[in-house]
N, C-alpha and C positions, 0 to 999 in steps of 0.2 A: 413231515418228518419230525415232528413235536412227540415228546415225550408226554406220554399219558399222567406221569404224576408230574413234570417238570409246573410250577405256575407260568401262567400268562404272561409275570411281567418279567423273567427270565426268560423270555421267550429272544430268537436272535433278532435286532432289527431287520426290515425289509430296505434294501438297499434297491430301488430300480427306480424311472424313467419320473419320477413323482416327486418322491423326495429331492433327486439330486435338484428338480425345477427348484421346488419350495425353498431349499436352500441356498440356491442363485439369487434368486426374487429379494430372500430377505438380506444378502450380502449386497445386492445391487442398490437395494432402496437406504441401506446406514450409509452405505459411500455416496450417494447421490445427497442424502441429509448432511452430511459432514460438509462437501464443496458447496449446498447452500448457505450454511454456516457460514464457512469462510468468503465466500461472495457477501451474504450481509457486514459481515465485520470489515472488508476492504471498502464496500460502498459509504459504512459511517465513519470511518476513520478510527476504528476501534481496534483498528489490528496492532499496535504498537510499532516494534521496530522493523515489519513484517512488511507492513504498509507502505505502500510506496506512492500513495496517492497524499499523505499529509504536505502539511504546508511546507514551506521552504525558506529560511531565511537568508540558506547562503544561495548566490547565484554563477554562472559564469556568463559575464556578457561577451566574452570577447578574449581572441588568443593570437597573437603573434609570436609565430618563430624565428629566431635570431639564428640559431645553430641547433646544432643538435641534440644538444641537452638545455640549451638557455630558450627563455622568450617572454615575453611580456603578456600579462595576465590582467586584464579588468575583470573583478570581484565586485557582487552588489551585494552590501550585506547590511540589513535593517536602515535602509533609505540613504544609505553612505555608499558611491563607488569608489574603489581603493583602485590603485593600479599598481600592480607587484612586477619586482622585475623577480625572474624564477630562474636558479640555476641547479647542476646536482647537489653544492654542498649548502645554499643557502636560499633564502627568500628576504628580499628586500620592498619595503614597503617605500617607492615611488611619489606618491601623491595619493591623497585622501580627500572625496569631496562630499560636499552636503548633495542628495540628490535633489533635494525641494529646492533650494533655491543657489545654487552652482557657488557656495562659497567654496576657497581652495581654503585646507586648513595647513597648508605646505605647497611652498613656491616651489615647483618643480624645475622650473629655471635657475633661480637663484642656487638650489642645491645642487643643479648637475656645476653649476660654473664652480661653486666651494670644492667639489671633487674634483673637478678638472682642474682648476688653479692653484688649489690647495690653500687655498688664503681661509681667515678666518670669519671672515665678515659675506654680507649677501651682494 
């Protein structure tokens, strides 16, 4: 049904069983290149904040519930374990220690007895 004077390259595409493959093929093969892509950049740690494989500084070692909203939280964070008491409107830092060699940098006894007794002294 081509028109005798119309040119070749206004001619209407052919739309059947060939093209629609080819055009599969080549949608199928950029999405398959793209999630290798993103596979290599999660393997080297190049994906930024994406990345879920990078290092970690903060850690949670360890959680106790007290109530419902309160509990007690050991934090490892750059070779220091903290231990946080955690409530809704506050977080209170407990006790701080060296993880290499177990120094306390706060007496955790001394300071519950100062709040409990209310005296100034340890």
């Amino acid at each position: 049904m081509l028109n005798a004077t119309m040119p070749l390259a206004m001619a209407p595409p052919e739309v059947g069983f060939s093209s629609v493959l080819k055009m599969s093929g080549a949608l199928f093969f950029i999405l398959a290149m793209l999630l290798l892509v993103f596979y290599i950049m999660r393997r080297l740690n190049l994906g930024g904040t994406f990345s879920p494989m990078r290092s970690r500084d903060l850690q949670v070692v360890e959680r106790l519930a007290l109530g419902p909203r309160q509990n007690i939280t050991v934090v490892k964070y750059r070779g220091q374990e903290l231990v946080l008491g955690v409530t809704q409107d506050r977080i209170t830092l407990l006790q701080a220690r060296d993880e290499v060699n177990g120094t306390d940098h706060t007496k955790f006894a001394g300071a519950l007895k100062k709040e409990t007794t209310g005296s100034s002294d340890s």
